[in-house]
VOPAGU-2260 file (C-alpha; in pm, 1 decimal, decimal comma):
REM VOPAGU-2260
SITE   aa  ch    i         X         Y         Z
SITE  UNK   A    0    1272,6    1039,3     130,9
SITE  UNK   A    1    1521,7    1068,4    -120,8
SITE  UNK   A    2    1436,2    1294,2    -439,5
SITE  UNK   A    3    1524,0    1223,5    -851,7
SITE  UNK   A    4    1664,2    1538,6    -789,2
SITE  UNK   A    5    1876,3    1480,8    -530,7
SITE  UNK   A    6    2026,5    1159,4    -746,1
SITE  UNK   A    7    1928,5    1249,2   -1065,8
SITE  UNK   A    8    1909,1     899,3   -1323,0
SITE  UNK   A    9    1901,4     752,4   -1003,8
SITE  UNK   A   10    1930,1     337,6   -1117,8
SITE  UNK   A   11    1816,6      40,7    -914,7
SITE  UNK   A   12    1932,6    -295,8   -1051,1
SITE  UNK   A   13    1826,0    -644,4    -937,4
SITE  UNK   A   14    1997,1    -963,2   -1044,3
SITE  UNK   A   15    1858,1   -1262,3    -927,6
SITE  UNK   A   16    2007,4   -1632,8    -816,6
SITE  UNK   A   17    1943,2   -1781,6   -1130,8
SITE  UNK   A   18    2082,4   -1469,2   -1406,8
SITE  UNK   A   19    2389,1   -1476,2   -1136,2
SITE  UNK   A   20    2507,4   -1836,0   -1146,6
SITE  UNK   A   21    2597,1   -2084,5   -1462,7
SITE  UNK   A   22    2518,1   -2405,1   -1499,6
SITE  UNK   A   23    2704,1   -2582,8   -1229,9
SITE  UNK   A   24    2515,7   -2319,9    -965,1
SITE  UNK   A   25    2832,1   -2122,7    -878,2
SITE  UNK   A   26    2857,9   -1794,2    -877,2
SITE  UNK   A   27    2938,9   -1648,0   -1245,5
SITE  UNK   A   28    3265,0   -1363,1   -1188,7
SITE  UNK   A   29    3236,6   -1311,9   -1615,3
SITE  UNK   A   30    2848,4   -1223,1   -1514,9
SITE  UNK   A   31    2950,5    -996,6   -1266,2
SITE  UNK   A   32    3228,0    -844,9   -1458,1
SITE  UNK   A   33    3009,0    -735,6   -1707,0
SITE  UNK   A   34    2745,1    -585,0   -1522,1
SITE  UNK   A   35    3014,5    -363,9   -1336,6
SITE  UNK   A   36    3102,1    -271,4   -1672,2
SITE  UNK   A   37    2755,5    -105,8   -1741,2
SITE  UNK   A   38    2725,5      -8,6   -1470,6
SITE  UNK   A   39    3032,2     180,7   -1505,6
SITE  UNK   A   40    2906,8     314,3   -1861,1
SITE  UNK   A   41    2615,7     476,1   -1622,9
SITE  UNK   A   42    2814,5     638,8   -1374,1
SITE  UNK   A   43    3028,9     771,8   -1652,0
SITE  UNK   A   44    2657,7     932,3   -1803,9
SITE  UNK   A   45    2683,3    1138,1   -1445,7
SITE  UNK   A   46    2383,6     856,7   -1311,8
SITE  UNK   A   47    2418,5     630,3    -997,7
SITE  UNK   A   48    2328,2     293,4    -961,9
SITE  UNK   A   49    2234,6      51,4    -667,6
SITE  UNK   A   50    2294,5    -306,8    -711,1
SITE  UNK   A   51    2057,2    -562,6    -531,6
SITE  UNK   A   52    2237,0    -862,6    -606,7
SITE  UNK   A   53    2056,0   -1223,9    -530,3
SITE  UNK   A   54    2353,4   -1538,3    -481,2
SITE  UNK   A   55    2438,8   -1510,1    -146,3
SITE  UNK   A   56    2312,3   -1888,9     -54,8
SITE  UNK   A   57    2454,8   -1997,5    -354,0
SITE  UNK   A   58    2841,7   -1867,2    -321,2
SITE  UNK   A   59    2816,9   -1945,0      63,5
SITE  UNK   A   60    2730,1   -2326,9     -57,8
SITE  UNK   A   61    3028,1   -2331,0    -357,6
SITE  UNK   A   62    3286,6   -2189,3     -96,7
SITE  UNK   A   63    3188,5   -2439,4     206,0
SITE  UNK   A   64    3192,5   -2729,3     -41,2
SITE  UNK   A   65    2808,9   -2780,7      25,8
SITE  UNK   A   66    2658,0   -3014,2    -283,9
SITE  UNK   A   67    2252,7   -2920,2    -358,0
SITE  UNK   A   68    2039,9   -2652,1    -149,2
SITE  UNK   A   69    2034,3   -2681,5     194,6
SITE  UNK   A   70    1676,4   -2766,0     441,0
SITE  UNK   A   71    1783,8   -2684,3     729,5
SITE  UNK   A   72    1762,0   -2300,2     837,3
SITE  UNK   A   73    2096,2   -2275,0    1012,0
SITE  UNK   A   74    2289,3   -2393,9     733,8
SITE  UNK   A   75    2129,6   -2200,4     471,8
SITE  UNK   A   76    2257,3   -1909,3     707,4
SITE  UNK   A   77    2558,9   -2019,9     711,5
SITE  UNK   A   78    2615,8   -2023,1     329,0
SITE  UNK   A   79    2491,7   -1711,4     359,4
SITE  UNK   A   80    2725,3   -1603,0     614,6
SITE  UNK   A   81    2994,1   -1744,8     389,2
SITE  UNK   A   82    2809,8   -1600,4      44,2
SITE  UNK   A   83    2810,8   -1308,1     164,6
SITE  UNK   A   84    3147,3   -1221,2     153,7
SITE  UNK   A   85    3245,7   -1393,3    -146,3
SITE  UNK   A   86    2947,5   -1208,7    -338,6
SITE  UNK   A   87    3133,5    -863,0    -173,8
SITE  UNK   A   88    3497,3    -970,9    -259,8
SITE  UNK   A   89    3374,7   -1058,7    -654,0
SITE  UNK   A   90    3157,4    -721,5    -726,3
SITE  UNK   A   91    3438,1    -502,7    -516,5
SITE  UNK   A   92    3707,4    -666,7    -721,5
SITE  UNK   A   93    3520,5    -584,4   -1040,1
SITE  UNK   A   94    3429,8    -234,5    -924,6
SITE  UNK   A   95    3744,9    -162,0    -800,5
SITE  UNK   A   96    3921,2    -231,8   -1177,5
SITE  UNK   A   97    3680,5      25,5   -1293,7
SITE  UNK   A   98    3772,9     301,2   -1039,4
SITE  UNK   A   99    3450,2     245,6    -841,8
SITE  UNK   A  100    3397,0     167,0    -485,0
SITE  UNK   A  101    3200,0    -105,4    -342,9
SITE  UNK   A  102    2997,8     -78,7     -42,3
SITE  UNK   A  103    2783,8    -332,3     103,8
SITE  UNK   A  104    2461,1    -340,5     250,5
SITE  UNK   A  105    2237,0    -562,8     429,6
SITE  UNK   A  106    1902,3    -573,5     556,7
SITE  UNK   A  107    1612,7    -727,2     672,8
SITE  UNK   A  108    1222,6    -617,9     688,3
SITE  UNK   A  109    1337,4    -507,6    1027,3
SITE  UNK   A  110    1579,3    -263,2     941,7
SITE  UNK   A  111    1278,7     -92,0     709,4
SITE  UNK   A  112     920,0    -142,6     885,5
SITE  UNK   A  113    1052,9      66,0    1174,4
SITE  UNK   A  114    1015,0     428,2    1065,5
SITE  UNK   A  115    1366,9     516,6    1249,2
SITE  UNK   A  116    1516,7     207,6    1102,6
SITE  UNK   A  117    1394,5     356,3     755,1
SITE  UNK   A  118    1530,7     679,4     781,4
SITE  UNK   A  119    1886,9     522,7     941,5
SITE  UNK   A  120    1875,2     325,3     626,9
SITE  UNK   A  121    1838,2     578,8     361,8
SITE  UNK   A  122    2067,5     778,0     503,6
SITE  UNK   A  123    2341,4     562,3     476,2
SITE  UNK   A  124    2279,0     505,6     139,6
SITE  UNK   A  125    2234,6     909,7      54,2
SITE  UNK   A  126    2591,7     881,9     207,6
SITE  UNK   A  127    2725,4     622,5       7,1
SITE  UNK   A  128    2610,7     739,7    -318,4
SITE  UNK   A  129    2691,2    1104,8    -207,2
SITE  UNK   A  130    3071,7     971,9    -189,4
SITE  UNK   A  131    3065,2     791,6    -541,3
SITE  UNK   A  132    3030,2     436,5    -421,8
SITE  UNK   A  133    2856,4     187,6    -575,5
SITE  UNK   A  134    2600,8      33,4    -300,4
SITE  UNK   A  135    2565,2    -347,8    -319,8
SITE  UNK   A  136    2318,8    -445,9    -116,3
SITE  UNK   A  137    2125,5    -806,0       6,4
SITE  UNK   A  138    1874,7    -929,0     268,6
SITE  UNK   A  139    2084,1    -996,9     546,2
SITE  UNK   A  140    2026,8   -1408,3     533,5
SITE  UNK   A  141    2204,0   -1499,8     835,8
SITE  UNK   A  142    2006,0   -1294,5    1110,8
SITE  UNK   A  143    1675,9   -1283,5     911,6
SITE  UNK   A  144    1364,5   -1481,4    1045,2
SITE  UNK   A  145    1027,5   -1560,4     876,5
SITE  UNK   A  146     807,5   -1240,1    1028,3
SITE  UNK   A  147    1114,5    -995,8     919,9
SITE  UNK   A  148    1179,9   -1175,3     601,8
SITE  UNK   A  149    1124,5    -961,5     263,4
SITE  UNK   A  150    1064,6   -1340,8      93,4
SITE  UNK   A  151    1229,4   -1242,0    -252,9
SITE  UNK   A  152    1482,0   -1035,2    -357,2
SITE  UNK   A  153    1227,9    -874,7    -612,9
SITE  UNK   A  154    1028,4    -700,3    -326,7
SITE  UNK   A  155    1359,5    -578,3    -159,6
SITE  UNK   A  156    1467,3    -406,6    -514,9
SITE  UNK   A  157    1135,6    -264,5    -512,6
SITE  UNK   A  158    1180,0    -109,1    -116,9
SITE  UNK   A  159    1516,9      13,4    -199,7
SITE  UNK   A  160    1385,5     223,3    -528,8
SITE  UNK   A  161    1105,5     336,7    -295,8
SITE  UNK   A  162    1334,0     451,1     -31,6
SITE  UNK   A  163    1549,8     646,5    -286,0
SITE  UNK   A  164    1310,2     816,1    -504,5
SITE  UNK   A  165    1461,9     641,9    -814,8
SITE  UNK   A  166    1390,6     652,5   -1119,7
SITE  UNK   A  167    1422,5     342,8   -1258,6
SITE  UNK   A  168    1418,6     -38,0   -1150,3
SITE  UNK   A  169    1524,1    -285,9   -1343,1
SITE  UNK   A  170    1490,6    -692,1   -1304,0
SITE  UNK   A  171    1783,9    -898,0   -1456,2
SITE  UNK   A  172    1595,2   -1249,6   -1458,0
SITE  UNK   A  173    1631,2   -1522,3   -1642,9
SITE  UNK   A  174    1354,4   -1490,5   -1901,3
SITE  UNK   A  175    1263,2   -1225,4   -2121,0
SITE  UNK   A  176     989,9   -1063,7   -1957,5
SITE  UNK   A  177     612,7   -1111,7   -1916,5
SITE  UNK   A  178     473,6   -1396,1   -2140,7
SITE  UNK   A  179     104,5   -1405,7   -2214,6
SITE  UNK   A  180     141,7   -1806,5   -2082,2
SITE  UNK   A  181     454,6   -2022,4   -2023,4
SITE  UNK   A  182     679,9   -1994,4   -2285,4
SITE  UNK   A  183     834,8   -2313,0   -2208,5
SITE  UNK   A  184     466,8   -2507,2   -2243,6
SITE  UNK   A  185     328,4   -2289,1   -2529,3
SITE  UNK   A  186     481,4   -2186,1   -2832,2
SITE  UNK   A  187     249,5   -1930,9   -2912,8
SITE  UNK   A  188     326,0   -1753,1   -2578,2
SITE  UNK   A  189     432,2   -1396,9   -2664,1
SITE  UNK   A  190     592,3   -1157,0   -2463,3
SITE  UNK   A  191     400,9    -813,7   -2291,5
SITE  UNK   A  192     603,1    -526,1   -2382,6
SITE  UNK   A  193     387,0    -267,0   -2178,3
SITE  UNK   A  194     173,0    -282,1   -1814,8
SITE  UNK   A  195      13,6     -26,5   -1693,9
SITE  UNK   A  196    -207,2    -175,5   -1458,0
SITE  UNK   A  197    -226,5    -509,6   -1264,9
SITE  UNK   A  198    -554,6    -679,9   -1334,8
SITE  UNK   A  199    -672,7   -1008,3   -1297,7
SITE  UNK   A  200    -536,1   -1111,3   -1641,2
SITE  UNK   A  201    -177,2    -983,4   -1555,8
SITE  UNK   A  202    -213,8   -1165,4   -1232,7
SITE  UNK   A  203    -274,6   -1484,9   -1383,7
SITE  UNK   A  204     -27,5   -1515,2   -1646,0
SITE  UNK   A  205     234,4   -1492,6   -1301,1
SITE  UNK   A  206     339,2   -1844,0   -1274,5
SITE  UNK   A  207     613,9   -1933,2   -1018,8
SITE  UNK   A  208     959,3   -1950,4    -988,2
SITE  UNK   A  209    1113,1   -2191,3   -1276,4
SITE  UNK   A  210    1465,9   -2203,3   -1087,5
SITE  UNK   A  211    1602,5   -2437,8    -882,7
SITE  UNK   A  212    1828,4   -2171,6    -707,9
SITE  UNK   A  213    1645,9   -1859,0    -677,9
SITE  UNK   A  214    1290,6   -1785,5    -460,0
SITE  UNK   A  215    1143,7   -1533,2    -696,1
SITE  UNK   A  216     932,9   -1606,2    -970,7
SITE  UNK   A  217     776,7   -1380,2   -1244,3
SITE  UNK   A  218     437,1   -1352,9    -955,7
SITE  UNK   A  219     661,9   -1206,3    -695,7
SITE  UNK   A  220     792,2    -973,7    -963,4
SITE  UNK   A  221     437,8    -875,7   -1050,0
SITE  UNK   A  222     382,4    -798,1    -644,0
SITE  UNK   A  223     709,6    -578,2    -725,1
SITE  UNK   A  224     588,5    -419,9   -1023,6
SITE  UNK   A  225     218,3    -322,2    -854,6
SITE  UNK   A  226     456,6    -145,0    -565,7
SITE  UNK   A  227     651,7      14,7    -809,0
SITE  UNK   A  228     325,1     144,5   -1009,8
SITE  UNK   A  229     171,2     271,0    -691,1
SITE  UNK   A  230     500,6     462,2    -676,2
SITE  UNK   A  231     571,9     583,1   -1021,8
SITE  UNK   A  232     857,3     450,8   -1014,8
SITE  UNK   A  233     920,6     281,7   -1377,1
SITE  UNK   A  234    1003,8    -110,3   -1391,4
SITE  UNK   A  235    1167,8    -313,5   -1623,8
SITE  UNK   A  236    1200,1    -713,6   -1621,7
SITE  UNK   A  237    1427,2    -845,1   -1872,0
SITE  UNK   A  238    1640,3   -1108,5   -1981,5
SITE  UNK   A  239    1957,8   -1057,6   -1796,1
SITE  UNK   A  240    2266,5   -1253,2   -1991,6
SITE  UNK   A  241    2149,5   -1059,9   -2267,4
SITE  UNK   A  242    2500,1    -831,7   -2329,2
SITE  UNK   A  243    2450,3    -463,4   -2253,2
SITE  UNK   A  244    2044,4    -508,9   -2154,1
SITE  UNK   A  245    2137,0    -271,4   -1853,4
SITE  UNK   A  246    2289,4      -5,5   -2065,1
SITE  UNK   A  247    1982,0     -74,6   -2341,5
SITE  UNK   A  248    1686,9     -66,4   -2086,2
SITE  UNK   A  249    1815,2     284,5   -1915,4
SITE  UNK   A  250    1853,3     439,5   -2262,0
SITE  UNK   A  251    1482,4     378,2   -2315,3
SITE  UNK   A  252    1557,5      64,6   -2601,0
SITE  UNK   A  253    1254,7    -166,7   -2574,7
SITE  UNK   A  254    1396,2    -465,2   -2369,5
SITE  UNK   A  255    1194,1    -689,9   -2166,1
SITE  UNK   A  256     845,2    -602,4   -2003,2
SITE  UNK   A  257     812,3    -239,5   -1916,1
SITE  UNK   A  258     562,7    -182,1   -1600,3
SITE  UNK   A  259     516,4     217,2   -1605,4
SITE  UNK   A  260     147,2     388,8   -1537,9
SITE  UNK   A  261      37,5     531,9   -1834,0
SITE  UNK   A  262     -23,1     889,1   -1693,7
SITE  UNK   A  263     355,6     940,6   -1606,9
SITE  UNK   A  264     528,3     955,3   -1237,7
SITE  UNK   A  265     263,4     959,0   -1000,8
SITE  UNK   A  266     511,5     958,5    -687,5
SITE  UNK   A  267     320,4     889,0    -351,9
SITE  UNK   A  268     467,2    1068,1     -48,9
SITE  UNK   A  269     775,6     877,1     143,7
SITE  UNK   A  270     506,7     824,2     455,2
SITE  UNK   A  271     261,3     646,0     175,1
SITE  UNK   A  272     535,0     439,3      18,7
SITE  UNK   A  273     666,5     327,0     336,4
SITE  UNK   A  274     330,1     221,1     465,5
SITE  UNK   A  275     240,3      57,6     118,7
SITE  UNK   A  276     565,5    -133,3      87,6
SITE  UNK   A  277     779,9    -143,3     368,8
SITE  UNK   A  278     533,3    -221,5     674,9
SITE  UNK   A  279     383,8    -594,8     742,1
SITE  UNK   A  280      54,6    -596,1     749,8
SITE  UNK   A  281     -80,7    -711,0    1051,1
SITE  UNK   A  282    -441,5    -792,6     931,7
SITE  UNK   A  283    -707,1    -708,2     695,0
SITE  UNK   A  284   -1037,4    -528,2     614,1
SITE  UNK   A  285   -1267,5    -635,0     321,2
SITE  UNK   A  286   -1498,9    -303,4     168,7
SITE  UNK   A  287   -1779,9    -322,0      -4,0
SITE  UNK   A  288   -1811,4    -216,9    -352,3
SITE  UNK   A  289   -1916,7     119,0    -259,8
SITE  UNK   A  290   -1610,6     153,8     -76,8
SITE  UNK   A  291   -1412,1      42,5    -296,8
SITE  UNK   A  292   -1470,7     291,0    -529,3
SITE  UNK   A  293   -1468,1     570,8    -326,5
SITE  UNK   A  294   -1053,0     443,4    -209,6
SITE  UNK   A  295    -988,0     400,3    -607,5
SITE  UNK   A  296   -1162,6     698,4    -786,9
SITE  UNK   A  297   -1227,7     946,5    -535,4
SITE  UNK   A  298    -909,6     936,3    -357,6
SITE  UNK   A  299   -1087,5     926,8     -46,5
SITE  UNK   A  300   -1071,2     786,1     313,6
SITE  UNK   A  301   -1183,5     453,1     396,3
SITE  UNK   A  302   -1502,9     481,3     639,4
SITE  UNK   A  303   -1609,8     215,7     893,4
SITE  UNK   A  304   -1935,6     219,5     721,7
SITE  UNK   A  305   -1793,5      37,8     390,7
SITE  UNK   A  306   -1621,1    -206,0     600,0
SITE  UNK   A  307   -1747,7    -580,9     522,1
SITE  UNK   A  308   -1553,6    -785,2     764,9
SITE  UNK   A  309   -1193,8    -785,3     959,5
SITE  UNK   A  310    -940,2   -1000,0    1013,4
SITE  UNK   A  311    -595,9   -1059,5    1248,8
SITE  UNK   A  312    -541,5    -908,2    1534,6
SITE  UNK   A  313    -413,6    -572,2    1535,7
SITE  UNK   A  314    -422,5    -248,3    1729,6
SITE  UNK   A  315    -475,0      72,9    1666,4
SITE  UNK   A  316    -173,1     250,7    1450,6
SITE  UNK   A  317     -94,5     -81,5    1275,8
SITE  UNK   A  318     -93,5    -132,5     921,9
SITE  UNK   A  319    -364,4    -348,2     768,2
SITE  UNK   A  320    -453,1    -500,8     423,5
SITE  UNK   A  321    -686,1    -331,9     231,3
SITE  UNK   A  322    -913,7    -596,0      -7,0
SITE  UNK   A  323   -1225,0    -561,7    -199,7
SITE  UNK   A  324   -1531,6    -812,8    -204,4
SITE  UNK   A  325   -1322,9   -1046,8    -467,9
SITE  UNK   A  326   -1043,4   -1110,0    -227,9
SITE  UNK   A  327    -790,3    -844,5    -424,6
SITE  UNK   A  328    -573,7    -614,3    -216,7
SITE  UNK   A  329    -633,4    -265,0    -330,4
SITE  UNK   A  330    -431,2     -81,2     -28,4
SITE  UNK   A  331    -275,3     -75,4     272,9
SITE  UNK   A  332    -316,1     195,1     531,9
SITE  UNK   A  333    -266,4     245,5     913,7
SITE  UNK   A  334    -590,1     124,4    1111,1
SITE  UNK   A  335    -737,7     433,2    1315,6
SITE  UNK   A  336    -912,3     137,1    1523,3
SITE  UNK   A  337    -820,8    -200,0    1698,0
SITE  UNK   A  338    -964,0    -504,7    1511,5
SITE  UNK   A  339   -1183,3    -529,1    1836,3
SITE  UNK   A  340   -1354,4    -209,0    1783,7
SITE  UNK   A  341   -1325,2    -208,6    1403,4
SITE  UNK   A  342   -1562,1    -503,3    1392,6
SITE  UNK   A  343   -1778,8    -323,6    1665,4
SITE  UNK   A  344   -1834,2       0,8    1421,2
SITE  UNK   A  345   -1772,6    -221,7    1066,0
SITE  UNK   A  346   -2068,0     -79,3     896,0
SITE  UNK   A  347   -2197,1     186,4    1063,6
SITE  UNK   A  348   -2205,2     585,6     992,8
SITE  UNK   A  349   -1963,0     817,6    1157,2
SITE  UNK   A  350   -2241,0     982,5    1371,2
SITE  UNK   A  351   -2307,2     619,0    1515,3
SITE  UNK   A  352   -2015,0     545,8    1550,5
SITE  UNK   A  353   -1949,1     816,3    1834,8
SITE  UNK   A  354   -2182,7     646,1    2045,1
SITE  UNK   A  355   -1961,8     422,6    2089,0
SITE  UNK   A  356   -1610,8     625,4    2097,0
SITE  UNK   A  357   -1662,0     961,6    2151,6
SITE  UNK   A  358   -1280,3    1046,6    2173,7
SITE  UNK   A  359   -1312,7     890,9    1769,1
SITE  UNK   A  360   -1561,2    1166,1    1636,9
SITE  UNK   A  361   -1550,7    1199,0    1269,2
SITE  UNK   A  362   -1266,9     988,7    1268,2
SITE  UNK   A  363   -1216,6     728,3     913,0
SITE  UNK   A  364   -1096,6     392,6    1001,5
SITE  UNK   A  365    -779,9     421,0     745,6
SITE  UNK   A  366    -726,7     833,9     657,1
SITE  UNK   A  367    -632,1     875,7     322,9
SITE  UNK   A  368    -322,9    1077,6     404,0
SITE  UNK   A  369    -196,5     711,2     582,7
SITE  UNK   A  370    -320,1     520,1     295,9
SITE  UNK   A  371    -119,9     365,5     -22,0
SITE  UNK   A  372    -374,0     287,9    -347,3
SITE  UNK   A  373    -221,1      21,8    -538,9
């Protein structure tokens, strides 16, 4: 895994559908002019910066003359297909004015859930950034399918600052920030400055996506932000129009909602993050409360004797979901055990449980060392 000190004021910035295009839905070249602009201002501060840019659909549907958001999954791909270069040719252009170079990159949950495909990836982006350019990078739309998917770009920002140690992310949206309700139903909604933790009140003051053009709402930048605490990595969501907010959230001015544990960088191991964020889960266990608290406090492995129930079918060396008795995820973690055999031994003590596989003895159903805490 890339290191802070490898890249040192290492940047991630996300800029979704809605902060990207005006009114009319096309894609805003003034927008993008600017943010090449700060993000020139950074490089010139001796930092690098990632762009994850959202618009792809968008462009592809101004350039192919395509009026309102497509249905169908083929042509959604292809205003992708066609997005995608015009997104390119508009931040290369801008980049290019500024002395910087553009390169692009695409990718889909496939490229990062294999652990080869993970390692190919950051290493063309240590590459890139080790030559000066300025990676711009998008799910790849027009091969992607449902399983592979990373659903929002929010999550993909998210893998990308995982995958290069960096050490900040920032959300361009189109609000503010956090609200403690709607802003646009309550006028006494006020916005969170500081997270340190995602409980159930943060949770619930998530409401979906208020755009007609982009997929992520402020819940799937909470699911970014709880990936980006359990990697102390640093995340901002702000208001992205607002002029210089890049420039103003790296310097530490107080823009937006600020998701940051309270303790400092707690930075998980590039096996853990990978594991945490990267891999589909391909089931679930639900612990007891006992359980529970040993994975949160203690640190420790989870045991099949605080196991409550399983779900999915998975085999053994697969990553599973990790939820308490209240239906939250707390973890994800590489099953030592099929979900045959995990619900054979759910329960039961270690010494019991060789009985039953003796080529298991001692063995945890999720080690801790394969095991992200969120």
């Amino acid at each position: 895994m890339a290191t802070p000190e490898q890249f040192p004021g290492l940047v991630v910035v996300k800029i979704g559908s809605s902060t990207l295009t005006d009114e009319l839905g096309r894609v805003d070249e003034g927008f993008i002019a600017n943010l090449c602009e700060q993000v020139a201002i950074l490089r010139g501060e001796g930092r690098h910066v990632v762009i994850v840019t959202s618009g792809a659909a968008a462009a592809g549907r101004e350039r192919l003359g395509i009026v309102g958001r497509p249905r169908d999954i083929p042509t959604l791909q292809a205003c992708a297909a066609a997005g995608q270069a015009a997104l390119t040719e508009a931040y290369a252009k801008e980049l290019a004015r500024l002395d910087l170079t553009c390169g692009q990159v695409l990718l889909t949950r496939r490229d990062v859930v294999d652990r080869e495909g993970y390692l190919n990836a950051r290493n063309t982006f240590d590459r890139l950034l080790e030559l000066g350019a300025v990676p711009v990078v998008n799910e790849n739309d027009t091969v992607s399918v449902s399983e592979f998917a990373f659903g929002d770009n929010d999550m993909l920002g998210a893998i990308v600052s995982a995958l290069l140690g960096a050490s900040l992310y920032v959300v361009l949206s189109d609000v503010a920030g956090l609200y403690t309700s709607n802003p646009s139903e309550d006028d006494d909604a006020e916005l969170i400055m500081e997270v340190h933790t995602i409980d159930d009140a943060i949770a619930s003051v998530a409401g979906g996506s208020a755009s007609s053009v982009g997929t992520g709402g402020m819940a799937s930048k909470v699911r970014a932000a709880r990936a980006m605490l359990a990697a102390g990595i640093p995340m901002i969501v702000c208001h992205g129009r607002k002029r210089g907010v890049l420039v103003d959230a790296v310097h530490g001015m107080r823009v937006g909602t600020r998701f940051a544990n309270s303790s400092g960088p707690v930075r998980g191991n590039g096996r853990k993050l990978w594991i945490g964020i990267a891999e589909i889960p391909r089931g679930s266990v639900v612990v007891d409360d006992g359980a529970r608290d040993a994975l949160l406090v203690d640190g420790a492995s989870l045991l099949p004797v605080g196991i409550h129930c399983v779900s999915g079918d998975f085999d053994a060396g697969d990553v599973v979901s990790i939820e308490d008795m209240e239906g939250h995820e707390i973890g994800r973690g590489v099953s030592r055990f099929s979900a045959d055999d995990l619900m054979r031994v759910r329960g039961l003590k270690l010494d019991v449980v060789e009985r039953f596989f003796p080529e298991k003895a001692g063995q945890p159903a999720v080690h801790r060392d394969e095991l992200l805490v969120f």
